[in-house]
Backbone as ProteinMPNN parsed JSONL, in Angstrom:
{"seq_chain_A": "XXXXXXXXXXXXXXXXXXXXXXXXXXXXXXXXXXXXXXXXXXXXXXXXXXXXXXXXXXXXXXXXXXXXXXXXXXXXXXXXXXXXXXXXXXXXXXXXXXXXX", "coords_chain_A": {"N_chain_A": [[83.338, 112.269, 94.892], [86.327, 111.099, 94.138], [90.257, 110.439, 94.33], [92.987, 108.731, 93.188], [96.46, 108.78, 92.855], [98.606, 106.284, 91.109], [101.451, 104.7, 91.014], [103.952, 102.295, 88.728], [101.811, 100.643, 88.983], [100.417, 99.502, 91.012], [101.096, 101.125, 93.487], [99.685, 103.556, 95.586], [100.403, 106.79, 95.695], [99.945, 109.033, 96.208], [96.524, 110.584, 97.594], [93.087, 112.063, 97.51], [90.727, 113.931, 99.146], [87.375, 113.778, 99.54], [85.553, 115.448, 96.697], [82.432, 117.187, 95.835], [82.149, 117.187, 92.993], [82.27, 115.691, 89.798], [83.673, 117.292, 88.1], [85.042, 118.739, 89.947], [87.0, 117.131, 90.891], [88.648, 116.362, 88.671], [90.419, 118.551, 88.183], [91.285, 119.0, 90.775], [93.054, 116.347, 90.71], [94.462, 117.7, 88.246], [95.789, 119.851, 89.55], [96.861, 118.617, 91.209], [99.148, 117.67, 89.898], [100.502, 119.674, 88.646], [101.49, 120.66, 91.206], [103.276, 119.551, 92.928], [105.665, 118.902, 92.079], [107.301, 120.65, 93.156], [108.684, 121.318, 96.654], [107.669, 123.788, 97.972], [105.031, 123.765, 98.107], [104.389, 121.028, 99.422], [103.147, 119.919, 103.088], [104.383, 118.563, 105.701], [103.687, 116.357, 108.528], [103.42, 115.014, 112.252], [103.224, 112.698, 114.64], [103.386, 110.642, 117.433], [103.944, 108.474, 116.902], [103.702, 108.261, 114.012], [104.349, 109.669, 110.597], [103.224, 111.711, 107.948], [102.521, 113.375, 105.341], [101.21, 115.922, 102.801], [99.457, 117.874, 100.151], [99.867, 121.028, 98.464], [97.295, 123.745, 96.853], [98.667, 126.376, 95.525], [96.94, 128.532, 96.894], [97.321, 127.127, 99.729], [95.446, 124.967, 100.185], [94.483, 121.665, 100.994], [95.028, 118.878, 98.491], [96.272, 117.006, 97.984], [97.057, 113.65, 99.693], [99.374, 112.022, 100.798], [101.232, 108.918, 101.849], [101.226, 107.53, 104.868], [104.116, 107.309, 107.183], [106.606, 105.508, 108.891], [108.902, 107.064, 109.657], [110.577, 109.783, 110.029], [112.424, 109.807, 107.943], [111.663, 107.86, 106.153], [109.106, 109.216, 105.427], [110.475, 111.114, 104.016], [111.709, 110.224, 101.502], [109.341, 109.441, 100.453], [108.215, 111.517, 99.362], [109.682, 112.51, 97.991], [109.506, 110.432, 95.629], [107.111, 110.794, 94.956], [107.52, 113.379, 93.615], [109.578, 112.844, 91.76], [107.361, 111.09, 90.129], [104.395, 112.024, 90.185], [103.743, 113.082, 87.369], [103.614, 111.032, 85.5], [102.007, 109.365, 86.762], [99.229, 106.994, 86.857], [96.061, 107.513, 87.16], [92.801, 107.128, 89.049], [89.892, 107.148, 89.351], [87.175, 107.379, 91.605], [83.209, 106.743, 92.562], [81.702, 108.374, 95.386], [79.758, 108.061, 96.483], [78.784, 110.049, 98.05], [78.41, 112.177, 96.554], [76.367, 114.892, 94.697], [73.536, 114.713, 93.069]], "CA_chain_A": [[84.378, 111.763, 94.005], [87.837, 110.709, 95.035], [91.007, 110.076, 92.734], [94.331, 108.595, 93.82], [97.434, 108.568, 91.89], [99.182, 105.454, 91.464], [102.696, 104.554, 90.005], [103.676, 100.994, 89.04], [100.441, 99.615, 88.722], [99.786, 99.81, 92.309], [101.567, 102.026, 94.873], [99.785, 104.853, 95.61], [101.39, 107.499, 95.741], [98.749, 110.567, 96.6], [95.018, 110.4, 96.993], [92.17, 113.304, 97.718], [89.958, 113.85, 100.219], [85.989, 113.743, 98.455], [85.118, 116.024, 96.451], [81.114, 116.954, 95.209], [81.773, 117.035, 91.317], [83.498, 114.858, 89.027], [84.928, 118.158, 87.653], [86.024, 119.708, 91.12], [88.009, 115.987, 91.557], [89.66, 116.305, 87.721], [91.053, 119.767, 88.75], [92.361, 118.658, 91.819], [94.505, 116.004, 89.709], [95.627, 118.483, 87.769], [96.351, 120.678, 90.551], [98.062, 118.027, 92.444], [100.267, 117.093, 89.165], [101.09, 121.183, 88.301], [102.14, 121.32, 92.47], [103.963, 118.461, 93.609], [107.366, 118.95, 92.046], [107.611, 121.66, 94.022], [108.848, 120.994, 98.025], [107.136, 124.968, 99.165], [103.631, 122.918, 98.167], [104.213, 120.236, 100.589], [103.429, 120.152, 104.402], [104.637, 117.327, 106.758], [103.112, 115.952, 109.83], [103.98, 114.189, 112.927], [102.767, 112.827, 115.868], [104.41, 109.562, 118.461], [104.038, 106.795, 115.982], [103.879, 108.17, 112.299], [104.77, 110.716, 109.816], [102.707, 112.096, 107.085], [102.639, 114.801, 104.389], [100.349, 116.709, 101.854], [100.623, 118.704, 98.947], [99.065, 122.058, 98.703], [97.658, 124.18, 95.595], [98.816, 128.136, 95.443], [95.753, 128.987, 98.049], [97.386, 126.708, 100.455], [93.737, 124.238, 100.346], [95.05, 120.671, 100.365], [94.904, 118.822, 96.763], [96.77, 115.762, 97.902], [97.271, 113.3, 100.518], [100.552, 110.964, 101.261], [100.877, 107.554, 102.609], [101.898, 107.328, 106.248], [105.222, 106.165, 107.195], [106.943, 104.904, 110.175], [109.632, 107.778, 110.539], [111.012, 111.36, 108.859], [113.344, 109.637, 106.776], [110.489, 107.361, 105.249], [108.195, 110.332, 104.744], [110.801, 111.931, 102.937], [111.843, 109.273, 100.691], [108.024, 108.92, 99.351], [108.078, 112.991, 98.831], [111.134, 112.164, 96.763], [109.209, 109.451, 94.876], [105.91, 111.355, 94.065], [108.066, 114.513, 93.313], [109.616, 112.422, 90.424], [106.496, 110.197, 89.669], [102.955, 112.302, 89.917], [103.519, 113.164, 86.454], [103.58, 109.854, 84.585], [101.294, 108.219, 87.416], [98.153, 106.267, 86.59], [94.548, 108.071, 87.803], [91.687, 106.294, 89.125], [88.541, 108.201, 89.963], [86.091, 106.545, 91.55], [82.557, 107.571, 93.316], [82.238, 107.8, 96.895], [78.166, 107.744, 96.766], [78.38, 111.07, 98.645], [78.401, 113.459, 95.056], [75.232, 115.354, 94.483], [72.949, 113.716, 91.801]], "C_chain_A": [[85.713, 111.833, 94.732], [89.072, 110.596, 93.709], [92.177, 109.793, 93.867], [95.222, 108.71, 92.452], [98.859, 107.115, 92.228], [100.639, 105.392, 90.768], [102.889, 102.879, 90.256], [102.932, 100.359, 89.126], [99.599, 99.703, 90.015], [100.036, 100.1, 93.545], [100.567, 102.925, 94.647], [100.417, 105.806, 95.861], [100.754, 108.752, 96.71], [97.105, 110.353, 96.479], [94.319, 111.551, 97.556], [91.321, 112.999, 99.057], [88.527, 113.676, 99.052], [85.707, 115.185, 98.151], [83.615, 116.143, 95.676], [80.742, 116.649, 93.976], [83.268, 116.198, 90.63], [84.492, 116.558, 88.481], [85.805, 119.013, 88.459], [87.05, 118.17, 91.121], [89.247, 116.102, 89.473], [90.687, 117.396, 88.297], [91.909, 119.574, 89.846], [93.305, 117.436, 91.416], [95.027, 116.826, 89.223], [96.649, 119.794, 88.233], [97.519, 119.783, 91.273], [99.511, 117.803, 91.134], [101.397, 118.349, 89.413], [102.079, 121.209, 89.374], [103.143, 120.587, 93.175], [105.324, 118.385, 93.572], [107.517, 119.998, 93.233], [107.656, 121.553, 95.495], [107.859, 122.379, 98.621], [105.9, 124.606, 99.069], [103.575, 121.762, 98.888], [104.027, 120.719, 101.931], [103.362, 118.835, 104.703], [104.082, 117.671, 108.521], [103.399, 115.004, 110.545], [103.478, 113.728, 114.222], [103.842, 111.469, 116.678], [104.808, 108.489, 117.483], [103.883, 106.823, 114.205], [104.253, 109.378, 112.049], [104.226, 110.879, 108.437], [102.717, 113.475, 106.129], [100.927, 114.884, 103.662], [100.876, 117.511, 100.758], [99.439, 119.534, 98.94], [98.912, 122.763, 97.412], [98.092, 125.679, 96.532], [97.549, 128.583, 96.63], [96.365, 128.22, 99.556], [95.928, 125.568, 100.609], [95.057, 122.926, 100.013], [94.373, 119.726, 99.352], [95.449, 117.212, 97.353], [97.225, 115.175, 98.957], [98.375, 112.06, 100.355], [100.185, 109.935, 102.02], [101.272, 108.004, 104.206], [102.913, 106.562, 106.174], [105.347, 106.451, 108.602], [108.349, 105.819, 110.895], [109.709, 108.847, 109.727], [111.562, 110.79, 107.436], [112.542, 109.127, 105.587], [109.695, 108.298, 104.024], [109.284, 111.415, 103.492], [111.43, 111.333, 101.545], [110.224, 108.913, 99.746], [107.964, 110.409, 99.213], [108.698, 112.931, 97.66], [110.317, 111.886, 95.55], [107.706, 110.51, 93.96], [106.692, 112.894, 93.63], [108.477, 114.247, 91.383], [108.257, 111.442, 89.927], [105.138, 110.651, 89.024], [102.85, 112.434, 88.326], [102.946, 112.019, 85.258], [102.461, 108.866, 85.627], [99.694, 107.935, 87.536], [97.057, 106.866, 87.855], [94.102, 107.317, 87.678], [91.225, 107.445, 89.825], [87.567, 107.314, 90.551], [84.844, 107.651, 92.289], [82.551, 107.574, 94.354], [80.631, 107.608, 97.393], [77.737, 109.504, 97.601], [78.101, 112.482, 97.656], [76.593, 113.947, 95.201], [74.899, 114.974, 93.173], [72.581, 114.929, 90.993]], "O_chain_A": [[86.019, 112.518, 95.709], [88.849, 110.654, 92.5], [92.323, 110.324, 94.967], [94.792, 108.725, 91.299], [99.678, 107.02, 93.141], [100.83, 106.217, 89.875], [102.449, 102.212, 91.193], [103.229, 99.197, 89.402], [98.389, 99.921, 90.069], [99.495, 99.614, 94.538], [100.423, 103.221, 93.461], [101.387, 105.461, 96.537], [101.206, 109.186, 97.77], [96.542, 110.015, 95.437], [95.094, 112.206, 98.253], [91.343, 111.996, 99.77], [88.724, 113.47, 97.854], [85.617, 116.041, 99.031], [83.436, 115.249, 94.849], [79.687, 116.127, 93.615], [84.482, 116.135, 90.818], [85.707, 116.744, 88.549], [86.776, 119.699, 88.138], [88.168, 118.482, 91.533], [90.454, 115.871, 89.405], [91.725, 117.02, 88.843], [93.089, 119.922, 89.87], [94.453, 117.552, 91.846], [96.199, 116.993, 89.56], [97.606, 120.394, 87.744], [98.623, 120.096, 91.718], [100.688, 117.794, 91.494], [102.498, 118.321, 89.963], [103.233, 121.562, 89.135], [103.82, 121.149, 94.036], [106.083, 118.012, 94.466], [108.028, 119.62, 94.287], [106.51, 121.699, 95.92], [107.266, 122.16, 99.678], [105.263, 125.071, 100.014], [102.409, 121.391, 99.016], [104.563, 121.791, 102.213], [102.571, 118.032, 104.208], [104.083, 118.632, 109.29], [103.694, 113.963, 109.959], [103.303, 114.664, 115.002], [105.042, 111.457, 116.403], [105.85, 107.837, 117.411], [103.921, 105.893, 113.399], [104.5, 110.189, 112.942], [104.772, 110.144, 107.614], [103.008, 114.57, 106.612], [99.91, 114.228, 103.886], [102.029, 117.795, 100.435], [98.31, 119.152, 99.246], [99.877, 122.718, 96.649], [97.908, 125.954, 97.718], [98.148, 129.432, 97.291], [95.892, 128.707, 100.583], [95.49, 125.739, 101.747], [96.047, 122.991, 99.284], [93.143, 119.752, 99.333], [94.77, 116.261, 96.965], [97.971, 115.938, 99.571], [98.005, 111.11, 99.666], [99.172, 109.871, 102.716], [101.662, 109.164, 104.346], [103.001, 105.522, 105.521], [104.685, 107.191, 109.33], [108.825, 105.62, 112.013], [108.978, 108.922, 108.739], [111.292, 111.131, 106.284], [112.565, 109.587, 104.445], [109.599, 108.306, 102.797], [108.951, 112.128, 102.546], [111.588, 112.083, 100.582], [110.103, 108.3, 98.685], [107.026, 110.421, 98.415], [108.29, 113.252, 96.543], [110.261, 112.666, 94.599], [107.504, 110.757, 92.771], [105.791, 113.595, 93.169], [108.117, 114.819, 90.354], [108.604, 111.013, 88.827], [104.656, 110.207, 87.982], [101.846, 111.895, 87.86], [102.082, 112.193, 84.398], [102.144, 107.737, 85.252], [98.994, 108.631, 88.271], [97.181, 106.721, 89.071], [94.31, 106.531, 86.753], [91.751, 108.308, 90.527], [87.146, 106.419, 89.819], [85.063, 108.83, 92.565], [83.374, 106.793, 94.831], [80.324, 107.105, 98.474], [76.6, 109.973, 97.658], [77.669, 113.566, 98.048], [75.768, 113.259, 95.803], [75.719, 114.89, 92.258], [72.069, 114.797, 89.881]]}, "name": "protein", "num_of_chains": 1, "seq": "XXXXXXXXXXXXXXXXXXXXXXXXXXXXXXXXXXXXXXXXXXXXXXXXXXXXXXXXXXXXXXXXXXXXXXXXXXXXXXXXXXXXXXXXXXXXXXXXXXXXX"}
């Protein structure tokens, strides 16, 4: 199971890595909503040609994954955005075929 969070109908904003149960992937929505305002639950990443983040629960385990952008300033301008947004922003779950039956 997977889940993104969208705003606007169709930015994403944050999506998951797979998880095995539909109820480990609700939890991690509501983990990512609870954690996101919060900047000491983010980590940013960087390498020659992009800039990416995450969002982390209380254990440090990551809960949520960011788009890629094209510099710092970018990446911190969509932190901004899902900081004010995760709350009000439209879930999709889908399967990923890899769940245990």
């Amino acid at each position: 199971w997977i889940f993104q969070l969208k705003i606007g109908g169709h930015q994403v904003v944050l999506h998951s890595n797979t998880y095995r149960t539909l109820a480990g992937c609700l939890n991690g929505v509501e983990s990512c909503r609870e954690h996101s305002p919060y900047d000491r639950f983010y980590g940013r990443g960087e390498d020659q040609v992009r800039f990416t983040f995450h969002v982390m629960a209380s254990n440090n385990r990551i809960i949520g994954l960011g788009c890629v952008s094209a510099s710092a300033a970018e990446r911190e301008i969509a932190i901004g955005l899902v900081k004010r947004c995760v709350q009000d922003a439209r879930t999709l779950i889908a399967r990923t075929g890899d769940e245990k039956k």
